[in-house]
C-alpha positions as CSV (number, residue, x, y, z in Angstrom):
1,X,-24.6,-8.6,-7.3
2,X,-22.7,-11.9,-7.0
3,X,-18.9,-12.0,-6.3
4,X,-18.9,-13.9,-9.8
5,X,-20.5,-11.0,-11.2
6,X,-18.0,-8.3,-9.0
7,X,-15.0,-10.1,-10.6
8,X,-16.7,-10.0,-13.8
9,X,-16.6,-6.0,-13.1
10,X,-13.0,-6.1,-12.4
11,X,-11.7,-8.0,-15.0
12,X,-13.6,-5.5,-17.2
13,X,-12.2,-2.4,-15.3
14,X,-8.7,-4.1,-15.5
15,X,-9.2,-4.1,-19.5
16,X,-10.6,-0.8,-19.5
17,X,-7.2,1.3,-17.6
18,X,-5.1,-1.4,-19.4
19,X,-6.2,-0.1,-22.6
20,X,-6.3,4.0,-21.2
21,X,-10.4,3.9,-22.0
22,X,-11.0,6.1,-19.8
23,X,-15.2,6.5,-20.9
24,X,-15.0,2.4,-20.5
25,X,-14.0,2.5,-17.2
26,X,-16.3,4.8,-16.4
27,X,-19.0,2.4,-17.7
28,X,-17.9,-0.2,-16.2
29,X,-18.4,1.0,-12.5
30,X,-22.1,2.2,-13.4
31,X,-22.9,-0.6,-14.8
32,X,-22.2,-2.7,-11.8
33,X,-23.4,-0.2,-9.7
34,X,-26.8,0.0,-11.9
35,X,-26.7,-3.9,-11.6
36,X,-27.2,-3.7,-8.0
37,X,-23.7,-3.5,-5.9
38,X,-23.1,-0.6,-4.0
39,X,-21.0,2.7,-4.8
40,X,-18.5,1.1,-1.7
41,X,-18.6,-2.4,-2.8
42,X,-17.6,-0.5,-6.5
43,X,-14.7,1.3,-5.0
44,X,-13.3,-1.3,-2.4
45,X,-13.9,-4.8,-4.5
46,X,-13.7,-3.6,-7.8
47,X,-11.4,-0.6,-8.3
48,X,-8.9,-0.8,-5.3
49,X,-8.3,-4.5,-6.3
50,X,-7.5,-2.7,-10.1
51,X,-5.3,-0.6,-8.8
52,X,-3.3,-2.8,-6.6
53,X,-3.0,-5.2,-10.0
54,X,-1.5,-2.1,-11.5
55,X,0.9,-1.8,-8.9
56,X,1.8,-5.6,-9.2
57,X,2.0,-5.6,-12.9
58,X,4.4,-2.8,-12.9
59,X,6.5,-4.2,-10.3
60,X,6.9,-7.4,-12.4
61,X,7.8,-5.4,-15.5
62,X,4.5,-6.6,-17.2
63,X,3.2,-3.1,-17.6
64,X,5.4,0.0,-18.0
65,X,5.5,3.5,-16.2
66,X,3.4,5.4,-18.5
67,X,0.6,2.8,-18.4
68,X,0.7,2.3,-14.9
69,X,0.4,6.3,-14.2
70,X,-1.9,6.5,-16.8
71,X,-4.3,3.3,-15.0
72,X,-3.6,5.4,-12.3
73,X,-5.0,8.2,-13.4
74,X,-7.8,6.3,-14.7
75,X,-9.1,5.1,-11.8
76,X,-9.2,8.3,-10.1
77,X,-11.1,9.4,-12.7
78,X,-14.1,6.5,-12.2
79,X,-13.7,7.5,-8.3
80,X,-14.8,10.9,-9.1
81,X,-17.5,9.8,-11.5
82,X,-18.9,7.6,-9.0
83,X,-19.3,10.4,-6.6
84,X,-21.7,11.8,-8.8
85,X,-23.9,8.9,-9.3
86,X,-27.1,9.4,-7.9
87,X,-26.5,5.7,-5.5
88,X,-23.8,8.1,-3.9
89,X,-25.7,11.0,-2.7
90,X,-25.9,10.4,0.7
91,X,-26.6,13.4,3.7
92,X,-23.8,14.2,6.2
93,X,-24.7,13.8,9.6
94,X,-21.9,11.5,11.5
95,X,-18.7,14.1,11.4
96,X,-16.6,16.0,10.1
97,X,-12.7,14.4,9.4
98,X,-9.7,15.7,7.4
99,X,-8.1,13.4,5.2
100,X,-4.7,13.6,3.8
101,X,-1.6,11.8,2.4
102,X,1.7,13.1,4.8
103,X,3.7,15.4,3.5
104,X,6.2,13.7,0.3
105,X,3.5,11.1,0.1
106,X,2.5,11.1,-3.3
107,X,-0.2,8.0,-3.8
108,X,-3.3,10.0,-3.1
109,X,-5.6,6.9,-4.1
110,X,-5.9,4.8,-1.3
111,X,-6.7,8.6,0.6
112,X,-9.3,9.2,-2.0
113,X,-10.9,5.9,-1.2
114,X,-11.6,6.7,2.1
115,X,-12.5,10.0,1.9
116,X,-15.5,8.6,-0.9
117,X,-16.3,5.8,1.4
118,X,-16.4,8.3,4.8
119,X,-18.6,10.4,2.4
120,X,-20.4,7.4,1.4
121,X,-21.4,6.7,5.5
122,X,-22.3,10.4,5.7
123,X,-19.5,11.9,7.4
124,X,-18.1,15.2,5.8
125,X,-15.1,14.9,4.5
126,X,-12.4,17.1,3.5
127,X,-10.0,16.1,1.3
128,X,-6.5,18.0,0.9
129,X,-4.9,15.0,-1.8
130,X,-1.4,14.3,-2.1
131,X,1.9,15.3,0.0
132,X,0.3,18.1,2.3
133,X,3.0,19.7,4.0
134,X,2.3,19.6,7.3
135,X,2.3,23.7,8.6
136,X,-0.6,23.9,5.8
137,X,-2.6,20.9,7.3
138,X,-2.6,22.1,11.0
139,X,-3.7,25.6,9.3
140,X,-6.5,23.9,8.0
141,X,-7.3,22.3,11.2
142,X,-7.4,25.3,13.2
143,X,-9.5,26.5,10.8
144,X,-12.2,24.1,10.4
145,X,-12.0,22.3,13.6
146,X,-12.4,18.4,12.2
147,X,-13.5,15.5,15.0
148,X,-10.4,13.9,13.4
149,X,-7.4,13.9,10.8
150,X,-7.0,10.6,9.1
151,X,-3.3,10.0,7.7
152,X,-2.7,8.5,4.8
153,X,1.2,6.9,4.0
154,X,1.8,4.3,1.4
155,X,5.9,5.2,1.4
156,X,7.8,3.8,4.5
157,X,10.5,6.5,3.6
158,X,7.6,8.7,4.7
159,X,7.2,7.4,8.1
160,X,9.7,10.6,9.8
161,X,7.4,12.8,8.1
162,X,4.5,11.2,9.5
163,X,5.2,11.7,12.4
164,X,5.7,15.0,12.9
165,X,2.7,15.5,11.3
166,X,1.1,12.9,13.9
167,X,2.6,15.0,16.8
168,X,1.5,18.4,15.2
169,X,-1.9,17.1,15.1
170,X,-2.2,16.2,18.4
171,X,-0.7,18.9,19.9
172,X,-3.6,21.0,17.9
173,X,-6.1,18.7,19.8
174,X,-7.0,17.0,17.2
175,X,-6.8,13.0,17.4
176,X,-5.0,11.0,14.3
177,X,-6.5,8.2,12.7
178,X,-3.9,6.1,10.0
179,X,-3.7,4.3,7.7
180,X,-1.3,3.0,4.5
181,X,1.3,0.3,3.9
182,X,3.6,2.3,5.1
183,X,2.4,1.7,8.9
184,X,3.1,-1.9,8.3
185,X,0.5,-5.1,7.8
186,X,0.1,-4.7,11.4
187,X,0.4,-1.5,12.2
188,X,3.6,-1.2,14.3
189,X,5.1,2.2,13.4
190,X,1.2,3.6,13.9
191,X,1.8,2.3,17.4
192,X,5.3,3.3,17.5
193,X,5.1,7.2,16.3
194,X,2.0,7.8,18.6
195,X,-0.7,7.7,16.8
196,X,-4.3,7.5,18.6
197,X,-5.6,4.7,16.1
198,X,-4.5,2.6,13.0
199,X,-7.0,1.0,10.5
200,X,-5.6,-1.5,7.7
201,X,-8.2,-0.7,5.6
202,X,-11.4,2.1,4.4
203,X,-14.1,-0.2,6.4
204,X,-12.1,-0.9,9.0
205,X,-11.3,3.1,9.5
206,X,-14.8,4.2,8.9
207,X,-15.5,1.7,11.5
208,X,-12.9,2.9,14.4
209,X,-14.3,6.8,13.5
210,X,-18.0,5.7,14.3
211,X,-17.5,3.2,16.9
212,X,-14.6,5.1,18.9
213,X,-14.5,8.5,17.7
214,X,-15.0,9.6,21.2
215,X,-12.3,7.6,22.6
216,X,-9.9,9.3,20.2
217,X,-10.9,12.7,21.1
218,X,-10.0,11.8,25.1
219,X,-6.4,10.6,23.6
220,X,-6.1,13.4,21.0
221,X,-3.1,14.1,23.8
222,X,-1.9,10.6,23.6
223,X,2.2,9.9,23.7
224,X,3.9,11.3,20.5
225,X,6.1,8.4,20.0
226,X,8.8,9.4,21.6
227,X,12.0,7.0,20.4
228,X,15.0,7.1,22.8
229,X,17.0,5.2,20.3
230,X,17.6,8.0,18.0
231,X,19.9,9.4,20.8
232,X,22.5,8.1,19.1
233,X,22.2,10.2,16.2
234,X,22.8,7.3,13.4
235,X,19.6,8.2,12.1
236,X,20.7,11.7,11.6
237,X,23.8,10.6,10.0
238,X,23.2,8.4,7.7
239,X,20.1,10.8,6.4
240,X,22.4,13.7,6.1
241,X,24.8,12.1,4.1
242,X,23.3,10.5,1.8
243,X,24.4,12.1,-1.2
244,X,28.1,11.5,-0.4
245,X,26.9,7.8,0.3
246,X,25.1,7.3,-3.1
247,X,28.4,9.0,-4.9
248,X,31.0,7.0,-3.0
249,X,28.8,3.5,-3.7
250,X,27.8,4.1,-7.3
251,X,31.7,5.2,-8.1
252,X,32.9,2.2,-6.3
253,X,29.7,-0.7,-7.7
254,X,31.4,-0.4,-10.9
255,X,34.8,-2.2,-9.4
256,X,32.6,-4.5,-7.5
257,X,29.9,-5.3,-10.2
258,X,31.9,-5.1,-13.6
259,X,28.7,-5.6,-16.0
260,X,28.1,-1.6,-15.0
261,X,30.6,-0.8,-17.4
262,X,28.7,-1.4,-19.9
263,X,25.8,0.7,-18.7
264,X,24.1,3.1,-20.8
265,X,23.5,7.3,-19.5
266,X,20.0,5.9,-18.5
267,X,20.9,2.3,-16.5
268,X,23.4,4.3,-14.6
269,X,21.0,6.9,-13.7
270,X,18.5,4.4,-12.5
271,X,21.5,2.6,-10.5
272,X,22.1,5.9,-8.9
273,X,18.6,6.4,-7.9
274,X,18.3,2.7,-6.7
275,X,20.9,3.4,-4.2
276,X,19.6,6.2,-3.0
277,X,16.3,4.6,-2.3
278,X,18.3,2.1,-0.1
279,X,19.8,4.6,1.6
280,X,16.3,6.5,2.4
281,X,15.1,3.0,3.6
282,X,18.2,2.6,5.7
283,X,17.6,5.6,7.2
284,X,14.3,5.3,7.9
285,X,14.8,1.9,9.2
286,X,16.9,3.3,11.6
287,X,14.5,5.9,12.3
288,X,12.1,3.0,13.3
289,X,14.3,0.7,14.7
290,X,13.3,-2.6,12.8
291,X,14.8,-4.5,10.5
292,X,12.2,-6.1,8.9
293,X,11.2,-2.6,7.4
294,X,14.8,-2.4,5.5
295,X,15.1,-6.0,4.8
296,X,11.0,-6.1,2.7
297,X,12.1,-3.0,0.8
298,X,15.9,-5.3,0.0
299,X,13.9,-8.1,-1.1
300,X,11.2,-6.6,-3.1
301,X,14.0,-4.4,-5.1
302,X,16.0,-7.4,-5.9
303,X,12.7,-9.2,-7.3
304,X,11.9,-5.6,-9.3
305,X,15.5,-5.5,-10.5
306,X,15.4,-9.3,-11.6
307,X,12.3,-9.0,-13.7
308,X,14.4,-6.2,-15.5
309,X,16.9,-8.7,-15.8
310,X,19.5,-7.0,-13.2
311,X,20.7,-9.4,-10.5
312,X,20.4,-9.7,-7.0
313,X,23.6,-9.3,-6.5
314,X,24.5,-6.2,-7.8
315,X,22.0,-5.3,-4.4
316,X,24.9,-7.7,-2.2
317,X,27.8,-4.9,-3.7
318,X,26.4,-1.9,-3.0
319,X,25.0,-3.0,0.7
320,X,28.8,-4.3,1.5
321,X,30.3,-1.2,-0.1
322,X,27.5,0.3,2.4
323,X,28.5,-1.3,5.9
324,X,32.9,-0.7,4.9
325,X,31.6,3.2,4.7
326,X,29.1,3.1,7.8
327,X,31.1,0.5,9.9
328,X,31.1,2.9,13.3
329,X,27.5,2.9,13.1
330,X,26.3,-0.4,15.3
331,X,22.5,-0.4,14.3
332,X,22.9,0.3,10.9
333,X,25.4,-2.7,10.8
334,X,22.9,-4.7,12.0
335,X,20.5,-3.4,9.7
336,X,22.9,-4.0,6.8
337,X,23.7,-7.5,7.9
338,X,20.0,-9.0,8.2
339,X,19.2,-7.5,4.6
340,X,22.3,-9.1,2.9
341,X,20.9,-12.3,4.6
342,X,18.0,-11.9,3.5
343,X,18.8,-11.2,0.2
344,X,21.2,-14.0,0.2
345,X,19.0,-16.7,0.9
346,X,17.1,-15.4,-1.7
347,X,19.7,-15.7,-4.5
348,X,20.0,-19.1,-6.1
349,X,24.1,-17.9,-7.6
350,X,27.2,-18.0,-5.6
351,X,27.5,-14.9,-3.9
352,X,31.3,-13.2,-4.8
């Protein structure tokens, strides 16, 4: 099948969740399949590209919540199908490899990709899905003895979480492949929590299991990421405070940002949770060490909250009302400080 004729499929898959056709969908992905490309070209150049539309389209306030969980939904739906079509039945013969999302992680798609397309290359796979709390996933690992885990984490907030489950892992003797936006476009907090590999994408992954697979059972022992700069415990403190932080800032935006007066029940409760996402990206920021991590998630909240018709610089209030309660914490200052830059070049209206 010609990329013309893969985009064709998309566009038509794209309709399909769109419109919560469920059957379509389904159609859709055997009829290209029947046409001639593969059950991994189907999931990785024709669905995954779907669902990363859905999450663009939602972000722009183009689609809503409901249809967005519900395209979601779709598309794990055609995944499932397509397992069952007879161009998927393959024989497992390379390995056997756990796959899960981290414990918290809830977007168990990009996981069920590679799981289909490690089934696909005739590994065995077991899946455990979303947010696997991480006692119950080294339980399963003592119990079926895997050649690998592969960890999936799409939510930077999840990154702590990660890597305790990255240490447990390997301290089970089992190495840890991973994978997810969360881990960055390059990788870097793969590297820097200790992980024995990091793959951007399903081929890529299937590709470090086969080619290296023994070189990750020699480092299953590798470093577990120690990071010497949460000695100074502003990690810990800003984490464990945050609901006094959210209370204090959301009580205090309203004298800083006076269009919140006029707030409905609901705006105000999706201010409140707004802030406390920046605070769980602050914190994890610090966790990391790295600004760019905190200074993304700024940016791509003030672009979310401007196609909702909120303006950036409600997001300048509550990250100074931040730094005047958090101002004898030196990293997190600095942290503060490059995100209000950032989101101040980014905002065409005097800032206040």
């Amino acid at each position: 099948m010609s990329s013309r004729d893969t985009g064709a499929a998309r566009d038509r898959l794209w309709e399909a969740v769109l419109d919560g056709d469920e059957y379509s969908a389904v159609s859709v992905v055997f009829e290209a399949v029947d046409a001639g490309i593969t059950p991994e070209d189907a999931l990785l150049e024709v669905v995954a590209p779907v669902q990363r539309k859905v999450g663009t389209e939602w972000a722009a306030n183009r689609i809503t919540v409901a249809q967005e969980h519900a395209a979601t939904a779709i598309n794990d739906r055609v995944i499932a199908a397509l397992s069952q079509h007879p161009a998927s039945r393959t024989h497992a013969a390379a390995g056997r490899v756990t796959v899960a999302c981290v414990d918290g992680e809830w977007h168990a798609l990009p996981a069920r990709l590679l799981a289909e397309v490690l089934r696909l290359r005739g590994w065995r796979v077991d899946f455990l899905g979303a947010q696997v709390p991480t006692p119950h996933l080294i339980a399963h690992l003592h119990q079926h003895a895997p050649d690998a885990v592969a960890l999936s984490c799409s939510i930077p907030t999840r990154l702590p979480a990660a890597h305790a489950a990255i240490t447990a892992c390997q301290s089970a003797g089992v190495s840890v492949l991973v994978g997810g936006a969360a881990f960055g476009p390059d990788g870097r907090y793969a590297r820097l929590l200790g992980a024995d590999a990091w793959a951007p994408d399903a081929r890529a992954a299937v590709q470090c299991l086969s080619d290296d697979l023994a070189r990750l059972r020699l480092t299953a022992t590798a470093s577990s990421g120690a990071l010497p700069h949460l000695e100074d415990q502003e990690y810990s403190m800003v984490s464990g405070t945050k609901a006094q932080l959210v209370k204090s800032t959301v009580a205090e935006l309203e004298n800083r940002f006076p269009a919140m007066r006029d707030y409905s029940v609901a705006q105000r409760e999706h201010t409140t949770e707004d802030i406390a996402h920046i605070i769980d990206f602050l914190a994890t920021a610090l966790y990391v060490d790295d600004d760019d991590l905190f200074t993304t998630f700024i940016v791509w909240t003030a672009e979310v909250l401007e196609a909702r018709g909120v303006p950036a610089t409600s997001l300048i209030h509550a990250l100074d009302l931040l730094s005047d309660q958090l101002r004898d914490f030196p990293r997190t200052q600095r942290l503060l400080t490059a995100a209000r830059t950032a989101l101040t070049a980014k905002t065409t209206s005097p800032i206040a």
